[in-house]
TIMI-2910 file (N, C-alpha, C, CB; in pm, 1 decimal, decimal comma, always signed):
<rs>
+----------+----------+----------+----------+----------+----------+----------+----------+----------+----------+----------+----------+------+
!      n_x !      n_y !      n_z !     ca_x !     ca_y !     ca_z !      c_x !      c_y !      c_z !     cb_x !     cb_y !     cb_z ! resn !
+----------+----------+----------+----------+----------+----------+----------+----------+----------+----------+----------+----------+------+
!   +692,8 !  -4943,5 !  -1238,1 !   +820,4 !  -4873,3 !  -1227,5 !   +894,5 !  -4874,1 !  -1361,4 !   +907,6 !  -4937,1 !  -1118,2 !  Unk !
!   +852,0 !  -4977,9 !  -1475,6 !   +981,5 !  -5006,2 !  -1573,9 !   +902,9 !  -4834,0 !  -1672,7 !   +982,7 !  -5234,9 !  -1693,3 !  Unk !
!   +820,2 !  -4825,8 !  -1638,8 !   +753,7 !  -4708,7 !  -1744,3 !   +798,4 !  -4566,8 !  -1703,6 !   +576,7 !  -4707,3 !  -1740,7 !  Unk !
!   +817,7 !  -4604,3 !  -1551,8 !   +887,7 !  -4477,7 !  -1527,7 !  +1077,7 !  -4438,6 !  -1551,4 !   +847,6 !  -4463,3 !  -1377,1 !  Unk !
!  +1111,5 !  -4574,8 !  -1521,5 !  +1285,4 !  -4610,2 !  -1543,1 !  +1308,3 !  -4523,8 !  -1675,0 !  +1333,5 !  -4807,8 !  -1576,3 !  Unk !
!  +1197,1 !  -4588,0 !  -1782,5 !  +1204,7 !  -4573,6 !  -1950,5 !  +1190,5 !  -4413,6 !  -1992,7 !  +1063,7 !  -4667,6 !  -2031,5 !  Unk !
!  +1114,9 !  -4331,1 !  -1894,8 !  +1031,6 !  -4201,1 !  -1900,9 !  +1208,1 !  -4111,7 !  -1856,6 !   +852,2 !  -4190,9 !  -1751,3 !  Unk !
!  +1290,7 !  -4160,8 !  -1705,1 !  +1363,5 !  -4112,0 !  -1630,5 !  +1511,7 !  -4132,3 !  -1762,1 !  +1353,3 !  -4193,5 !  -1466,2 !  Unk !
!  +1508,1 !  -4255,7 !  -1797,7 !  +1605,8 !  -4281,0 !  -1906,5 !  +1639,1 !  -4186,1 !  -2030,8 !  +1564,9 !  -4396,4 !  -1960,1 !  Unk !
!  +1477,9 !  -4178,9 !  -2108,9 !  +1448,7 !  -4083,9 !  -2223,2 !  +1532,1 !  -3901,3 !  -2169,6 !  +1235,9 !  -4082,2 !  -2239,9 !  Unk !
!  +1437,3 !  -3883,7 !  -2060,4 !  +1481,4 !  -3759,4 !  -1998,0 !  +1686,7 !  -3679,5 !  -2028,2 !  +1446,4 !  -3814,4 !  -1818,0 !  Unk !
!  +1775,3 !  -3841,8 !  -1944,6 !  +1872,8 !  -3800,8 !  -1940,8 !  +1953,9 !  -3810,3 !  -2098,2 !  +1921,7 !  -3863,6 !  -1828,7 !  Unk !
!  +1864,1 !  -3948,1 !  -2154,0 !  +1932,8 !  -3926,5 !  -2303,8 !  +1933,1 !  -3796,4 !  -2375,1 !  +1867,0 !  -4012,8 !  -2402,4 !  Unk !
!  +1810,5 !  -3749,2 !  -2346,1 !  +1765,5 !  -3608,4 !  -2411,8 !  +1837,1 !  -3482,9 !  -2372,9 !  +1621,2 !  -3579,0 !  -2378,4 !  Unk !
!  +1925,6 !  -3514,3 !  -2219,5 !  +1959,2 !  -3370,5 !  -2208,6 !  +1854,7 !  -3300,8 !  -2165,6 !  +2003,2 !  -3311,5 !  -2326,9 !  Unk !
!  +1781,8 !  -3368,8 !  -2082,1 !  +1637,1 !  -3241,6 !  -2020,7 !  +1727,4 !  -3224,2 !  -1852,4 !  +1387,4 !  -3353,0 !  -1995,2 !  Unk !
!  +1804,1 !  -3327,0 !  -1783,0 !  +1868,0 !  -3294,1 !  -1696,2 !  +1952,4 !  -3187,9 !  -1633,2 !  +1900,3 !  -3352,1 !  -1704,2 !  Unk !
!  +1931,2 !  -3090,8 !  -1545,4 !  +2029,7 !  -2939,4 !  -1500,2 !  +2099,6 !  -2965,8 !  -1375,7 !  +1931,1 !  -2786,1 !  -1465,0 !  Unk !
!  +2214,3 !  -2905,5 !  -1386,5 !  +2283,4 !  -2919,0 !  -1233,2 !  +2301,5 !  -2775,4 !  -1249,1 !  +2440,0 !  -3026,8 !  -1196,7 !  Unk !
!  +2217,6 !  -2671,0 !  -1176,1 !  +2254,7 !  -2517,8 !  -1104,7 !  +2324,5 !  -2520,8 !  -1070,8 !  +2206,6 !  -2450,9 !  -1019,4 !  Unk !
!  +2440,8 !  -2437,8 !  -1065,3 !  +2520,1 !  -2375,4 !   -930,1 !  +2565,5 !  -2276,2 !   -931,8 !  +2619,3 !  -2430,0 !   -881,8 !  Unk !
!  +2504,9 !  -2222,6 !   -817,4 !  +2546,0 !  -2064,5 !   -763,3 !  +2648,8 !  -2020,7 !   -764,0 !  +2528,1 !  -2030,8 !   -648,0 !  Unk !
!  +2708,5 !  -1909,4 !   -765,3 !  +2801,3 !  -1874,0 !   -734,8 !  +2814,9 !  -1709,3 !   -697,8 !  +2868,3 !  -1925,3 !   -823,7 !  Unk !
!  +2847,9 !  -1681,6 !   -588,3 !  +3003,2 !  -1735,0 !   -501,9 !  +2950,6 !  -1853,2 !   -395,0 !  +3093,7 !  -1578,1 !   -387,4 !  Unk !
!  +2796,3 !  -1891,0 !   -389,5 !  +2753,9 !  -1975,5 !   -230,5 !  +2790,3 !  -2103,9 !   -275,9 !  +2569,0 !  -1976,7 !   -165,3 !  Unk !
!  +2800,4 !  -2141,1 !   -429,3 !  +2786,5 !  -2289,4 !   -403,0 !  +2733,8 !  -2341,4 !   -420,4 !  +2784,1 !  -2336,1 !   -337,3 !  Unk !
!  +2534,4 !  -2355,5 !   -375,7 !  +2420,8 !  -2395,2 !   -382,5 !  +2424,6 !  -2455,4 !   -514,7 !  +2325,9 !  -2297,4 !   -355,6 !  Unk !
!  +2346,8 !  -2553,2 !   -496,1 !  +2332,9 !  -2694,0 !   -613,9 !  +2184,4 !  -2682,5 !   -612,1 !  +2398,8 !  -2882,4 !   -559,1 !  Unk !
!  +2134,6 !  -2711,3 !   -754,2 !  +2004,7 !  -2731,2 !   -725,6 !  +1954,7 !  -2795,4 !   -902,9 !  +1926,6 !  -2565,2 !   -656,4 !  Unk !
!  +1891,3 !  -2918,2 !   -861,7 !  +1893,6 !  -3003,8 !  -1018,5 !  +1746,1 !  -2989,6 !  -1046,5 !  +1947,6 !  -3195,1 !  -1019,1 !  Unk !
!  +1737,6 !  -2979,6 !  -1155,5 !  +1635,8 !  -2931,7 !  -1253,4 !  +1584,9 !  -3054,3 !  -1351,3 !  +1702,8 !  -2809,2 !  -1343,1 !  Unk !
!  +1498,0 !  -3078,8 !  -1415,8 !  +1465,1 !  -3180,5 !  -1518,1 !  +1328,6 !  -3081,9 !  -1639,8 !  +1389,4 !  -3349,6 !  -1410,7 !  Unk !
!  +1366,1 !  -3101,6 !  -1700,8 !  +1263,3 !  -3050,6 !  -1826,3 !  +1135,4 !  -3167,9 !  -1836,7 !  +1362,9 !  -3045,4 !  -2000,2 !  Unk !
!  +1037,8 !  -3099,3 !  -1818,6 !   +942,5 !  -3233,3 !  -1814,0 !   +838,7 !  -3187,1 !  -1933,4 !   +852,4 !  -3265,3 !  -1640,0 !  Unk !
!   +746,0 !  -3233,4 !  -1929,6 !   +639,1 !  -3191,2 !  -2006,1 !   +541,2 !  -3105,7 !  -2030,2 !   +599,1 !  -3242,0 !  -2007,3 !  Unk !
!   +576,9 !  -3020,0 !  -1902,6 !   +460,4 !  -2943,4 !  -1911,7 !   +546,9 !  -2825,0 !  -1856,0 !   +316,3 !  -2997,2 !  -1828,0 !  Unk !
!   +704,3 !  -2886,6 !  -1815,8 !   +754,4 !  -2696,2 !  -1704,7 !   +908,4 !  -2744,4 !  -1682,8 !   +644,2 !  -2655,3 !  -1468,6 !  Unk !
!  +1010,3 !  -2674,1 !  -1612,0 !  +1086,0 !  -2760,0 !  -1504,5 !  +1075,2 !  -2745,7 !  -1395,5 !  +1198,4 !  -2761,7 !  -1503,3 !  Unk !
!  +1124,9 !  -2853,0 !  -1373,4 !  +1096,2 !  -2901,5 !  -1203,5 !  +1193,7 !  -2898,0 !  -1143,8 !  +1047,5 !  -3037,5 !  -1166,3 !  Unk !
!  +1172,6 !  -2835,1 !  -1010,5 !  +1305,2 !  -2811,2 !   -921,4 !  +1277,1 !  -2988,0 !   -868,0 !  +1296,4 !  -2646,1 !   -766,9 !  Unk !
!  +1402,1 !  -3047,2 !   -848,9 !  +1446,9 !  -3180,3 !   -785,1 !  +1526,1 !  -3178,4 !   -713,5 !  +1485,7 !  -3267,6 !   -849,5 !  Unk !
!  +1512,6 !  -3221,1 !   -578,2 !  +1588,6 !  -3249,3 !   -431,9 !  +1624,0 !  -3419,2 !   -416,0 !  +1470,4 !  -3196,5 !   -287,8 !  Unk !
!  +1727,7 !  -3486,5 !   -513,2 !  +1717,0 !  -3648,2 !   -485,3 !  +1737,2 !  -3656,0 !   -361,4 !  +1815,4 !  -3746,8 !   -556,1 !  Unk !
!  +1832,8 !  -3605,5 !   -260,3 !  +1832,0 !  -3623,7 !   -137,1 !  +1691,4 !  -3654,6 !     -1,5 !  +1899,8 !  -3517,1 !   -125,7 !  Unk !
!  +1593,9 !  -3578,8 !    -88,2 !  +1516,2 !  -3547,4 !     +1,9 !  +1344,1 !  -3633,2 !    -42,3 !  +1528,1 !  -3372,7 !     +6,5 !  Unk !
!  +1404,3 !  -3714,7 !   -185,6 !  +1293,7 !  -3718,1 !   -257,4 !  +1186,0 !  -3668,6 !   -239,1 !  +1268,7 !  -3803,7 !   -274,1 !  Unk !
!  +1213,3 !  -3501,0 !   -308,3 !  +1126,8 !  -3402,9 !   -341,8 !  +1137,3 !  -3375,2 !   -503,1 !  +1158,7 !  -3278,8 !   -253,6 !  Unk !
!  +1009,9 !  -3348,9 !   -575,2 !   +945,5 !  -3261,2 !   -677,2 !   +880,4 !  -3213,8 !   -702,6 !   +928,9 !  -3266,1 !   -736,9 !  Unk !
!   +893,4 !  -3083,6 !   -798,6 !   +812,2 !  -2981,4 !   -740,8 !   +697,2 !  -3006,4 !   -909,9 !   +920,6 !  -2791,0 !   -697,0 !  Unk !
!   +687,2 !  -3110,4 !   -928,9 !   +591,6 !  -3157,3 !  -1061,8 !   +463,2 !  -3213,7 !   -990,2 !   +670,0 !  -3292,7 !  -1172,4 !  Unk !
!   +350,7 !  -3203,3 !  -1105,3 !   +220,8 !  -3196,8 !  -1052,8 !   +224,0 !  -3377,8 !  -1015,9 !    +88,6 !  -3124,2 !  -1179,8 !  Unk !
!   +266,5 !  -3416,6 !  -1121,9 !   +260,7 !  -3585,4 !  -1023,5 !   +296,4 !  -3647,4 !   -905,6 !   +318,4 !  -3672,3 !  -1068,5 !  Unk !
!   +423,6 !  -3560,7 !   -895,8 !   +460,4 !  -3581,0 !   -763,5 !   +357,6 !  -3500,6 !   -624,5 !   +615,2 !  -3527,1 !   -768,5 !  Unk !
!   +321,1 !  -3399,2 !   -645,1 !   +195,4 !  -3365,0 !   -535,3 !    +85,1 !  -3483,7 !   -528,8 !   +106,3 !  -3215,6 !   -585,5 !  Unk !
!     -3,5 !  -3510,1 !   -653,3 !   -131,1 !  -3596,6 !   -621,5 !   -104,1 !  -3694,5 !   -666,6 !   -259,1 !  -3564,3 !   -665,5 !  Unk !
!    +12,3 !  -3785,0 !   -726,9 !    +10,3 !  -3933,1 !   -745,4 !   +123,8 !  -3979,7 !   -623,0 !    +58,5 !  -3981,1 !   -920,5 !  Unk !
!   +196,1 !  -3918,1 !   -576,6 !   +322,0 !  -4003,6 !   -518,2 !   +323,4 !  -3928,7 !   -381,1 !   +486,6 !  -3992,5 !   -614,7 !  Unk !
!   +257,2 !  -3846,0 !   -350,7 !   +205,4 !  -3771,8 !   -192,2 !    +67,4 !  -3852,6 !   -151,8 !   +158,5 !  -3570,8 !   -207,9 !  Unk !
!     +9,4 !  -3916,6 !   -256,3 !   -143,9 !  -4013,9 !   -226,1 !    -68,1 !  -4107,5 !   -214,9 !   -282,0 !  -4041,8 !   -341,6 !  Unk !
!    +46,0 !  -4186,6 !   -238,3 !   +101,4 !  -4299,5 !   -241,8 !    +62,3 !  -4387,3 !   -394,8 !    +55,1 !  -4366,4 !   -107,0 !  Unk !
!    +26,0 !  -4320,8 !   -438,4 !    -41,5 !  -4410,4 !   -598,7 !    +65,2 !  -4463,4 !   -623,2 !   -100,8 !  -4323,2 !   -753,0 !  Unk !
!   +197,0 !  -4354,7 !   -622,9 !   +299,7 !  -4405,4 !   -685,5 !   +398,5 !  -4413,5 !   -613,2 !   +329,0 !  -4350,5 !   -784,4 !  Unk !
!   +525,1 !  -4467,5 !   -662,7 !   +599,7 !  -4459,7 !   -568,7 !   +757,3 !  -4307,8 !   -553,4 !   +639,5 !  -4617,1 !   -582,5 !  Unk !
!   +720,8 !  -4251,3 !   -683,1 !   +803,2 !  -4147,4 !   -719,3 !   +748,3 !  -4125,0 !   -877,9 !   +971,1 !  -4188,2 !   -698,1 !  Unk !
!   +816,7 !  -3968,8 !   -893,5 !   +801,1 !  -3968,5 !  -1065,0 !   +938,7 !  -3964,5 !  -1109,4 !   +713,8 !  -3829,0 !  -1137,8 !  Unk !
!   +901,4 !  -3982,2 !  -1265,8 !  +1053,7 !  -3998,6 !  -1329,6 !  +1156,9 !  -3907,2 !  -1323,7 !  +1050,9 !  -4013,7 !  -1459,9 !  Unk !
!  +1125,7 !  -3776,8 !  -1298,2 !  +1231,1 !  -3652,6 !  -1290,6 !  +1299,7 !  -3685,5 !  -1178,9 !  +1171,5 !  -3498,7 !  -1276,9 !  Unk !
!  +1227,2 !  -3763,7 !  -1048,9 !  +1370,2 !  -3816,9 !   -932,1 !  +1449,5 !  -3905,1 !   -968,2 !  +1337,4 !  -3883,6 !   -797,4 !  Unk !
!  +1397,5 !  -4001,7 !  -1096,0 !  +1490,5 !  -4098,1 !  -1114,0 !  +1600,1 !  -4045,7 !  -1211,6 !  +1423,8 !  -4222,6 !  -1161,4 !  Unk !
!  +1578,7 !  -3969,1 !  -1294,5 !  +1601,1 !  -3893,7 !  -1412,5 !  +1769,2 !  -3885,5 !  -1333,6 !  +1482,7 !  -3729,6 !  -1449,5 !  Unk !
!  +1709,8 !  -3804,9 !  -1213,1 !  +1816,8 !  -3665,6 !  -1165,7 !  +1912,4 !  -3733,5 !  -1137,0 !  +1783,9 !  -3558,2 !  -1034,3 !  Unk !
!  +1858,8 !  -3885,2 !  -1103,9 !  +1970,8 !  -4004,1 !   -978,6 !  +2047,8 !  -4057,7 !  -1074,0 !  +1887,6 !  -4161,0 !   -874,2 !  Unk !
!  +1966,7 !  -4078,1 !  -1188,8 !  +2082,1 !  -4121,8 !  -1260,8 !  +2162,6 !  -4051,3 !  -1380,6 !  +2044,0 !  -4231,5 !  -1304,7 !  Unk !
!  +2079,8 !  -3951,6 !  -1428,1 !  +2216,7 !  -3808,8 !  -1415,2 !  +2346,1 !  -3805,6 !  -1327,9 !  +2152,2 !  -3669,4 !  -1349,9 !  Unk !
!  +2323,8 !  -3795,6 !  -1247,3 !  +2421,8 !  -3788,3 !  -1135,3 !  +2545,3 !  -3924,0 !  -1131,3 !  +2321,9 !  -3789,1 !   -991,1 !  Unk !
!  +2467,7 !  -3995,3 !  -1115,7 !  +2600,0 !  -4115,8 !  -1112,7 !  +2598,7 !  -4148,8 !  -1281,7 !  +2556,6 !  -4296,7 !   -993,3 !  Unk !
!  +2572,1 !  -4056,3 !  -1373,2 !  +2638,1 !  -4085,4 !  -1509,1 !  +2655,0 !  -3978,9 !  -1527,6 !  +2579,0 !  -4153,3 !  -1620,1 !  Unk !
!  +2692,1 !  -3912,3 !  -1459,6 !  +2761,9 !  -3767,1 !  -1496,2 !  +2691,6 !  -3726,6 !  -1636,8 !  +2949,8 !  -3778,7 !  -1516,9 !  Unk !
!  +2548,3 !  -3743,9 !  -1643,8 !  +2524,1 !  -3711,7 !  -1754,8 !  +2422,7 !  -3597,0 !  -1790,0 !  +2497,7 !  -3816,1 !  -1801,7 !  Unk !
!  +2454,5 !  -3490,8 !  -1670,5 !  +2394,5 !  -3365,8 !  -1728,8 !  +2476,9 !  -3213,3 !  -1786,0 !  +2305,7 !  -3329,1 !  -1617,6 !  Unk !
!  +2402,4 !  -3116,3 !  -1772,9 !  +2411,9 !  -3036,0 !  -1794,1 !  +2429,3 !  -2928,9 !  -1657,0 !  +2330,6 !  -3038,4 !  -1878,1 !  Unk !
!  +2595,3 !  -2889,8 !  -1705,3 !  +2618,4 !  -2785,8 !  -1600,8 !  +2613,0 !  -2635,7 !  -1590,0 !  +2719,4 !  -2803,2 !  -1570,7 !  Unk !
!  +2525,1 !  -2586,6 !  -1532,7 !  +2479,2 !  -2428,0 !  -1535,9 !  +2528,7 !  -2337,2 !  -1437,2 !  +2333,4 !  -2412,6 !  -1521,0 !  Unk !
!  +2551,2 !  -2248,2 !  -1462,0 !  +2651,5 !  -2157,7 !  -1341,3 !  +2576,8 !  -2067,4 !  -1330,2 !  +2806,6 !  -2096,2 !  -1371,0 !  Unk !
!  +2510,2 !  -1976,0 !  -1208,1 !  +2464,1 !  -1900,9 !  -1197,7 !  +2499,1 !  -1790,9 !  -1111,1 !  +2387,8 !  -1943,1 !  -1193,7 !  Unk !
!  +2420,1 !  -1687,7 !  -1119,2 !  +2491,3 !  -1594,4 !   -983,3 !  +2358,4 !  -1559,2 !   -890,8 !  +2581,2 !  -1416,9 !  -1042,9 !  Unk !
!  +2438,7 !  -1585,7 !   -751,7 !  +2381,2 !  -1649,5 !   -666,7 !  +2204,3 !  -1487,7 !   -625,1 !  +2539,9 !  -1699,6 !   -520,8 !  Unk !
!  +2219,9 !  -1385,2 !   -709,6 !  +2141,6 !  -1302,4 !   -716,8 !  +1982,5 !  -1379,4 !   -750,6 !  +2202,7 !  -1204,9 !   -814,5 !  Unk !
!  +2036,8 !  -1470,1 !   -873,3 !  +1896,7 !  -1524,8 !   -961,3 !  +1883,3 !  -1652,8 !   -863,4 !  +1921,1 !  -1573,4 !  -1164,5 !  Unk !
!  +1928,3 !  -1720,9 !   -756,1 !  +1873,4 !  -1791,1 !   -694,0 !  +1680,0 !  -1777,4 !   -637,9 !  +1974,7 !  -1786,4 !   -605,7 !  Unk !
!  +1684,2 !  -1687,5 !   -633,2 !  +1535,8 !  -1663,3 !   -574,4 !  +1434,2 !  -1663,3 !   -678,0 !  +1521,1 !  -1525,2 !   -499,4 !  Unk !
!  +1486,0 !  -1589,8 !   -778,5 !  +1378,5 !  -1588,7 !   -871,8 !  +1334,6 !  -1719,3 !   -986,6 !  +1413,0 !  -1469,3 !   -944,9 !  Unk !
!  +1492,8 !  -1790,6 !   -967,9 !  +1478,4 !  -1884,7 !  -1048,0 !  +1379,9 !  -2007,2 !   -968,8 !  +1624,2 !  -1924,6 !  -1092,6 !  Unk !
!  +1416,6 !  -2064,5 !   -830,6 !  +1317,7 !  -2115,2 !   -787,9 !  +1208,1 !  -2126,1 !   -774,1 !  +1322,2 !  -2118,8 !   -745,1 !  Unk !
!  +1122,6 !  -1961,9 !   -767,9 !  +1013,6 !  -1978,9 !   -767,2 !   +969,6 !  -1995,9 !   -888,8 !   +963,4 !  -1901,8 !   -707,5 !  Unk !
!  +1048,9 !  -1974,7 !   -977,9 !  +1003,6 !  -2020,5 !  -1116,7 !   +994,0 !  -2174,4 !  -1087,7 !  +1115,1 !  -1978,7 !  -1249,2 !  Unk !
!  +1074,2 !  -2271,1 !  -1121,1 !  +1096,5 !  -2389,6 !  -1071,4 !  +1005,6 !  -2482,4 !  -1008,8 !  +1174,6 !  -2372,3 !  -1002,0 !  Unk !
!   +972,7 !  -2418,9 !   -848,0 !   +873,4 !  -2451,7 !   -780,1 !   +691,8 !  -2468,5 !   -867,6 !   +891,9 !  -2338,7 !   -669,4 !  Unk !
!   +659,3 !  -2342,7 !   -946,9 !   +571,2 !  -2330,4 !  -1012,4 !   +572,6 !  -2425,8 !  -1106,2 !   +563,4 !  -2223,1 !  -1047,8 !  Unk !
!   +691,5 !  -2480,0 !  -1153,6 !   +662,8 !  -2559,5 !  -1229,6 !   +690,8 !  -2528,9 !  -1432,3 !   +524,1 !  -2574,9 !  -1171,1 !  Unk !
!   +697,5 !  -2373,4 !  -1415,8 !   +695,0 !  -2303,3 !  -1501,8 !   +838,3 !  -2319,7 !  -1615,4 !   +670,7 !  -2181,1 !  -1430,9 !  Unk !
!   +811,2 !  -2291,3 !  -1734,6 !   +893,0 !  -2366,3 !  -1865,3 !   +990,0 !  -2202,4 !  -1860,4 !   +764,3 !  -2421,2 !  -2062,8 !  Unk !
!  +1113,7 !  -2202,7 !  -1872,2 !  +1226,1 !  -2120,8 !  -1925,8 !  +1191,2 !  -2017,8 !  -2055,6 !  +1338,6 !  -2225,8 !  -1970,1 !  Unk !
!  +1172,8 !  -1891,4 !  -1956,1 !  +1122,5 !  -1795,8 !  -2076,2 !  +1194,4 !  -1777,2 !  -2189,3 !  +1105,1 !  -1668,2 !  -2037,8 !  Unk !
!  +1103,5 !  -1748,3 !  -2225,8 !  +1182,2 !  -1711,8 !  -2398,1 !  +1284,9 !  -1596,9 !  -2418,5 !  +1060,3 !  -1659,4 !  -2515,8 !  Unk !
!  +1377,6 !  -1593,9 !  -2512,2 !  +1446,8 !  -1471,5 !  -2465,8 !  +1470,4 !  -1410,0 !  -2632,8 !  +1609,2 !  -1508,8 !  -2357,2 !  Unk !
+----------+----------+----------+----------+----------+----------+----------+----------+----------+----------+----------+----------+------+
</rs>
């Protein structure tokens, strides 16, 4: 776990942490920049949509990956990044998200 604490730590120092929110609905939805994409993150539900979390921590290998810890402690250190969106790009941005896929270039 301390390798992952250190991995979840690096993350929020860095500013890879997102707090979405929709608007006019509201909808929250936290994000983490990882290594290979971002990952949509549900701390509530401990869900991620990162490849470790499918085959290391759905096999039980592990016990979570660092983007849930990342997000948890983002959150009680108020230490992310706040994004406002309109609630149109909700759909498209998720399935981006879900895939796993890195923030196109613009």
């Amino acid at each position: 776990m301390t390798s992952l604490l250190a991995e979840a730590e690096n993350a929020v120092r860095a500013g890879r942490v997102k707090l979405y929110v929709f608007k006019p609905s509201g909808r929250r939805r936290w994000v983490v920049v990882g290594k290979h994409g971002e990952y949509l993150v549900l701390p509530g539900s401990g869900y991620c949509s990162c490849h470790d979390f499918f085959f290391r921590v759905m096999s039980g290998e592990k016990p979570t990956c660092y983007h849930l810890i990342a997000a948890r402690i983002a959150e009680e250190r108020s230490r992310y990044e706040l994004i406002e969106e309109k609630d149109s790009n909700h759909d498209k941005l998720m399935s981006r998200w879900i895939r796993g896929e890195s923030k196109p270039e613009t």
